[in-house]
N, C-alpha and C positions, 0 to 999 in steps of 0.2 A: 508545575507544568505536567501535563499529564501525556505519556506518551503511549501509544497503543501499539502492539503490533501483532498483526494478523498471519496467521501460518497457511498457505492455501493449500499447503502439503496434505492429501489425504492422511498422510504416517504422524501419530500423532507423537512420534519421539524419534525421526529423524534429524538428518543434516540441517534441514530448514529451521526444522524448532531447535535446533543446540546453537545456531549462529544466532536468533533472534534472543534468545535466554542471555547470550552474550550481549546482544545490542542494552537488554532493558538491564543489565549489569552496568553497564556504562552510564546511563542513563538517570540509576539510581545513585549512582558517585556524585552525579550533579543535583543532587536533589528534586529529582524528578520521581513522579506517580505513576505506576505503569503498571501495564495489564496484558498478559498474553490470550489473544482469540484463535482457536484453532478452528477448523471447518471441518476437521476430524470428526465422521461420528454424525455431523450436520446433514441441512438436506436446505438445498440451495438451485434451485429452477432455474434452468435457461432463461434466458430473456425474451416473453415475447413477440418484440416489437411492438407492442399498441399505444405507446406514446401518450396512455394516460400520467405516468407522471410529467408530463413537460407541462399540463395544464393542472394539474392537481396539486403533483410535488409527494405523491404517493403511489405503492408501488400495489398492482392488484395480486399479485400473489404474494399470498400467504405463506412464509416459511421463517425458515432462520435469519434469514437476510433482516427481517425485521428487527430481530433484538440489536443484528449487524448498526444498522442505519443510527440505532441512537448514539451506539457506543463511538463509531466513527464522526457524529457530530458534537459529542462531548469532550472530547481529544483535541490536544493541542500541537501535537505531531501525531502520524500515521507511518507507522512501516513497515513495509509490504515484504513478508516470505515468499517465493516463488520457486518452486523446484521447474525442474527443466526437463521435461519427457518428449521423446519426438521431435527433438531440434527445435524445440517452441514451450511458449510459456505452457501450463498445465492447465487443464479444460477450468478449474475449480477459480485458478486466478482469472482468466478472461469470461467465468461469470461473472465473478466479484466486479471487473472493470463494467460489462455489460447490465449489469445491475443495479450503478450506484447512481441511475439517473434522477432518483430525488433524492440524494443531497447536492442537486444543483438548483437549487433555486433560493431567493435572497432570505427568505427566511431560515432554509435550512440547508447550509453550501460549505463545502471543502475550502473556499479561498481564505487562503493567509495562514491555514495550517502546514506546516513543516512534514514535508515529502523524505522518506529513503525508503531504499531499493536494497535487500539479503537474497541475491538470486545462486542458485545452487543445480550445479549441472555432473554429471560426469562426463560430457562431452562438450558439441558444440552448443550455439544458441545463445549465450550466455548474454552476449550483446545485444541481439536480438530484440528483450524480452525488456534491457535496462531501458531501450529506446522508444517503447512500446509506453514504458510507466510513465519517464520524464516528459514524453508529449502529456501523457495527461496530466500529471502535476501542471503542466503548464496551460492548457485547457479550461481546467479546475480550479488555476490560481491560487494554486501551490508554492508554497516557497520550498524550491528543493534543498534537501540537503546532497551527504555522501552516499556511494552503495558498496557495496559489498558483493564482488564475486567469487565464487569460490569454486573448481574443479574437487569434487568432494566424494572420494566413490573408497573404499564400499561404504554401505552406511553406516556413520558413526566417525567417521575418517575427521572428518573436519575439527574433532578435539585434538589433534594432532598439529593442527595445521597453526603454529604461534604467530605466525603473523596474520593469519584470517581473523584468527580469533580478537588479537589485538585491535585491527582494523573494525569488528564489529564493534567493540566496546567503544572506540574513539565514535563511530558513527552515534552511538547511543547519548555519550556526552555531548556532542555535535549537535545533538537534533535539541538538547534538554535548551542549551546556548543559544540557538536561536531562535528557540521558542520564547525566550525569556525577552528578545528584542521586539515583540510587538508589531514586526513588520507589516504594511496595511497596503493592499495598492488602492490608488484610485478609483474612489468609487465614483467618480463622473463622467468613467470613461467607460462605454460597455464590455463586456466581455463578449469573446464571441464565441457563440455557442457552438457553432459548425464550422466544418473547414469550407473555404475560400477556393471554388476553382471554376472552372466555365460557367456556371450557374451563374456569376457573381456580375453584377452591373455596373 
């Protein structure tokens, strides 16, 4: 099983990436394949809006995201670093979520891979941000797993932290476990791609 996990943390040796190094620790106890991607260093474009990939299934800018798009459809879990700045997720993760609009479509889609969530704050938000991801895991047709919050400040803190720490690695094994079940949802059922509100007939 291969599990990936993405650091959206600018700091490429932060709190974010010492929790996630913990998760693929766990991860590799179960015999899992894993890879960390940092966005460190990357160069990652807003999202237009031009809604070329809903028909293509391809993204017209040219950046990192690209090498991003394969690595996350060859992964059999995904889990998602998120630092927490300004009471909100951090600009790098809500591109990541705003960018990953073609791996929605059936040749090339997130459903049925294994969701968690390492969000890292030194204040509020923290919620916020888990609630933000789990809708999409569920959107996406994600099978979620655990997350991992962590009050984490100064930086570097969170190797202190034994039960954070423990808690990532179990997340890590966690995700290896049910990737290994095969989970499928129904494909004769659609997914829906938009949310559901006065529009709706």
């Amino acid at each position: 099983m291969k599990i990936l996990a993405i650091s959206c943390s600018p700091n490429a040796q932060g709190n974010t990436v010492a929790l996630l190094n913990q998760v693929l620790d766990g991860a590799r106890q179960e015999g899992g394949d894993t890879e960390l991607y940092s966005v460190s260093g990357k160069t990652m474009e807003p999202c237009r809006g031009c809604r070329t990939c809903w028909q293509t299934g391809q993204c017209v800018i040219q950046d990192d995201m690209q090498a991003l798009y394969g690595k996350m459809a060859q992964a059999d879990g995904i889990v998602f670093g998120i630092p927490i700045y300004f009471y909100s997720m951090n600009a790098q993760a809500k591109t990541l979520l705003d960018r990953s609009g073609p791996l929605n479509s059936p040749d090339r889609s997130l459903a049925n891979k294994v969701g968690g969530v390492v969000v890292t704050a030194g204040s509020l938000a923290l919620v916020d941000a888990l609630k933000d991801f789990y809708f999409y895991f569920a959107t996406r047709q994600m099978v979620p797993a655990n997350y991992v919050a962590a009050y984490a400040s100064p930086e570097g803190g969170v190797g202190a932290m034994e039960k954070c720490v423990k808690a990532a690695r179990d997340l890590g094994r966690q995700m290896v476990k049910i990737a290994e079940m095969k989970f499928q949802y129904p494909k004769d059922i659609e997914r829906a791609r938009f949310a559901y509100g006065t529009h709706t007939r």
